[in-house]
N, C-alpha and C positions, 0 to 999 in steps of 0.2 A: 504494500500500500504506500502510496506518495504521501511522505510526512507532511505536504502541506497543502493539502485535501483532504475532505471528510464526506461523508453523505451527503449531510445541508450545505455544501458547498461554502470555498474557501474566501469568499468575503463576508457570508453570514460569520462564520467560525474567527475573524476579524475583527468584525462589529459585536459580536461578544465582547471579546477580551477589550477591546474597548470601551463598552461600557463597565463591565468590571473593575478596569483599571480607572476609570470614572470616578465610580462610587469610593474606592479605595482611597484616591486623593483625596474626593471630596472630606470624608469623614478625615482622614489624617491631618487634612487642613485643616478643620476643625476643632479638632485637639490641641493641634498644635497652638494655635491662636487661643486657646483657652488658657493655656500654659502661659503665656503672655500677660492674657489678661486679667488672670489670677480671679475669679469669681468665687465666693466663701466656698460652693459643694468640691470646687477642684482643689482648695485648698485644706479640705479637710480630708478629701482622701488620699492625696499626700503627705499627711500627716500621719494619717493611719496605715501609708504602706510603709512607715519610717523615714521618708525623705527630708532632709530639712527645707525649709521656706527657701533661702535663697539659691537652691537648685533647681526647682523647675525652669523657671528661666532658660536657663543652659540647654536644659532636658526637652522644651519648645524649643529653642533655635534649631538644636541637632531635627529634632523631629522635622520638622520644615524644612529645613537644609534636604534633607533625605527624599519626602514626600516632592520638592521641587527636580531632583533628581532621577525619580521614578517617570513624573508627568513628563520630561522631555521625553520621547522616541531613541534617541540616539546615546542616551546617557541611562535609559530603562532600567536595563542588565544592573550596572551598578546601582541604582537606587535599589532596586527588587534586593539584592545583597546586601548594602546598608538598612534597608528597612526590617528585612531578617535579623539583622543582629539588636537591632533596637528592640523586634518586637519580644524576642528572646530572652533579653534582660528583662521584657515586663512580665513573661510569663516566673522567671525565678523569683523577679519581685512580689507576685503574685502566690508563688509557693512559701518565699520565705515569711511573707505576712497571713499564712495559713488562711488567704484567702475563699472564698467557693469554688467548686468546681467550676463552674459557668467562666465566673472571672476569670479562672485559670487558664481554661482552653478558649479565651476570647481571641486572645492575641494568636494562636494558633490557627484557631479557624480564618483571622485577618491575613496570615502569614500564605494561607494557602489558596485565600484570595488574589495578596500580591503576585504571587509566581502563576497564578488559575489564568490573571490577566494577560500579564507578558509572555506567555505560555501561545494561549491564542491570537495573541498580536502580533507574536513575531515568527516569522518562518524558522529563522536561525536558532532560536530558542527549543521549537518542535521538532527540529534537525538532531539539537544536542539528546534531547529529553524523548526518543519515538515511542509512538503505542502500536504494542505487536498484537496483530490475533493471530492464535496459537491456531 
């Protein structure tokens, strides 16, 4: 099977991952800029995941920095990679704060968004990564 062809044909399979990666931004963007602007519910669950006050800050830039990295086409790959390590650290932060399950695999479920996106976006990504039927 030609890794960059499917059934519902390869610009449906596109417009996917495009939207996926959409949403992905959208909501990172989101966060991120919350991070910024410090609103009391984000600041109190950085408190409760142990973080001090004047770390998010940082913790929104990086996030931003990252999510504008993913949204470019041509710099994708590395974002998808940076946003993986970011999301990783929230899922431990999420373990070390004996958070909920939910919480815990949120970042995971996001993480498999980011690559779900880039995945059907890009040829070369579906080149590296092929799906075989046996």
């Amino acid at each position: 099977m030609n890794t960059n062809q499917t059934n519902c044909g390869p610009k449906v399979i596109i417009w996917i991952g495009r939207i996926i990666s959409t949403l992905v931004v959208l909501f990172m963007t989101f966060d991120g800029v919350m991070k910024l602007v410090k609103p009391a519910p984000v600041m109190q669950a950085t408190a409760r995941l142990g973080f001090p006050e004047g770390a998010i800050t940082g913790i929104g830039i990086v996030l931003l920095a990252c999510t504008i990295l993913y949204a470019v086409p041509r710099t994708a790959v590395f974002g998808a990679i940076l946003l993986t390590g970011y999301l990783g650290g929230a899922v431990a932060t999420q373990v070390r704060a004996g958070s909920p399950t939910f919480e815990t695999l949120f970042p995971v479920i996001f993480g498999v968004l980011v690559w779900g996106g880039v995945f059907l976006r890009d040829g070369r990504v579906r080149a590296l990564v092929p799906w075989r039927r046996d």
